[in-house]
C-alpha positions in Angstrom: 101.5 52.3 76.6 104.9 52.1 78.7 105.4 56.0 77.4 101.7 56.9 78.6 101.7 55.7 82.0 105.6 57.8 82.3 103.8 60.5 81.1 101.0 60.0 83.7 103.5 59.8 86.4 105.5 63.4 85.7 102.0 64.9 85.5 101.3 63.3 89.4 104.6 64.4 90.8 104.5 67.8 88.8 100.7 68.3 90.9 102.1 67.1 93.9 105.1 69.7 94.1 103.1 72.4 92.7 100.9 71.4 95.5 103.2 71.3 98.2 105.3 74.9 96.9 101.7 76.9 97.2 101.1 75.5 100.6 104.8 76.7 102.1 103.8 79.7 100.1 100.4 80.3 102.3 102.7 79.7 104.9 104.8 82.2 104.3 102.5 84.4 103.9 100.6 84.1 107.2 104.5 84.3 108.8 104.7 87.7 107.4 101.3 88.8 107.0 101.5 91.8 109.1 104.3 93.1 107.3 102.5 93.3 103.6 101.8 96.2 102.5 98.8 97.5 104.3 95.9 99.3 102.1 93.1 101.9 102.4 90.3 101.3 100.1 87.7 104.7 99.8 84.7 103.8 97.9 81.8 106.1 96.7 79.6 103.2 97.7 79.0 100.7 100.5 81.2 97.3 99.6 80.7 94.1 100.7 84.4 94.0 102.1 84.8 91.5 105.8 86.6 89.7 107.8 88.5 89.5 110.7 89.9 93.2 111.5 88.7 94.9 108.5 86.8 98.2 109.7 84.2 99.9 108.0 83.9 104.2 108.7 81.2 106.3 106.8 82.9 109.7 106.2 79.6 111.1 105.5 77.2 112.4 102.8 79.3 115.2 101.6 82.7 113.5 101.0 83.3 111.9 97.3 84.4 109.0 98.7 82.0 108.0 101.6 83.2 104.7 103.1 87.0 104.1 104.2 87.5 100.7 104.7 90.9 99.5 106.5 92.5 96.3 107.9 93.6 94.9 104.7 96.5 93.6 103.4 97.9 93.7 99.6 98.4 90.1 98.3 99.1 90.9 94.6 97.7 93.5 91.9 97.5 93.3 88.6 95.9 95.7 85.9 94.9 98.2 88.6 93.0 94.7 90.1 93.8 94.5 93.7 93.8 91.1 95.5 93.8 92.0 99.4 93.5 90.0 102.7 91.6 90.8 105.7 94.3 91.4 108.4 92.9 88.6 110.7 93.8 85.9 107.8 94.5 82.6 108.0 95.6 80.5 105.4 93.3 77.9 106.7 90.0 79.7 106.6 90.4 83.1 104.7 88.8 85.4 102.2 90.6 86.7 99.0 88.4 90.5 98.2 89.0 91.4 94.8 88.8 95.0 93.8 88.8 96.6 90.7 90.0 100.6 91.1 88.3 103.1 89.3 86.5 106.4 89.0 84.4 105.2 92.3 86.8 103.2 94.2 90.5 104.6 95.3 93.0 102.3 96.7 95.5 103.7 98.9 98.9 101.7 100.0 100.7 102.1 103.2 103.6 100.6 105.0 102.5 96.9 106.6 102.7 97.7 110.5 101.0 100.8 110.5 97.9 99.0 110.2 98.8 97.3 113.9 99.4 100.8 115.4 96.4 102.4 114.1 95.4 105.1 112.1 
């Protein structure tokens, strides 16, 4: 019993630190969120993307990729999966788009500030 209720403990602690590291992470994040590395998605179709500074622009019928979508930042990406923030985030209230490039979806990456100075 004495070696269950130790083992109990560790796990506790080992959530409460993990806990504590991923909010000083968010943190961090939202201290340098401007600086991440901005990103373009172009989509052959209309996407679901928001949130606070993201902008839409139809390039019309006749371009491949239609919609231009900007005001994003790149959190992570893995397997050509691309986990991007809206560039109003907070790490309080914010939404984590997922998007998966392929033949009808291009993802575009750019230097962080540019997305402040316009495009």
């Amino acid at each position: 019993m004495p070696a269950f209720s130790a083992g109990l403990l560790v796990m506790w602690a080992f959530s409460l630190a993990t806990d504590q590291m991923g909010e000083q992470e968010a943190g961090q994040v939202a201290d340098n969120f401007v600086r991440r590395t901005a990103v373009v998605v172009l989509s052959t179709d209309r996407l679901s993307l928001a949130g606070p500074g993201v902008n839409v622009e139809d390039l019309g019928a006749k371009a491949h990729y239609r919609y231009r979508y900007t005001g994003l930042r790149r959190l992570i990406e893995r397997n050509g999966r691309y986990y991007l923030l809206p560039l109003g985030w907070s790490h309080s209230v914010g939404t984590t788009h997922v998007i998966q490039e392929g033949n009808d979806v291009r993802i575009d990456l750019m230097p962080g500030m540019q997305g402040i100075l316009g495009w």
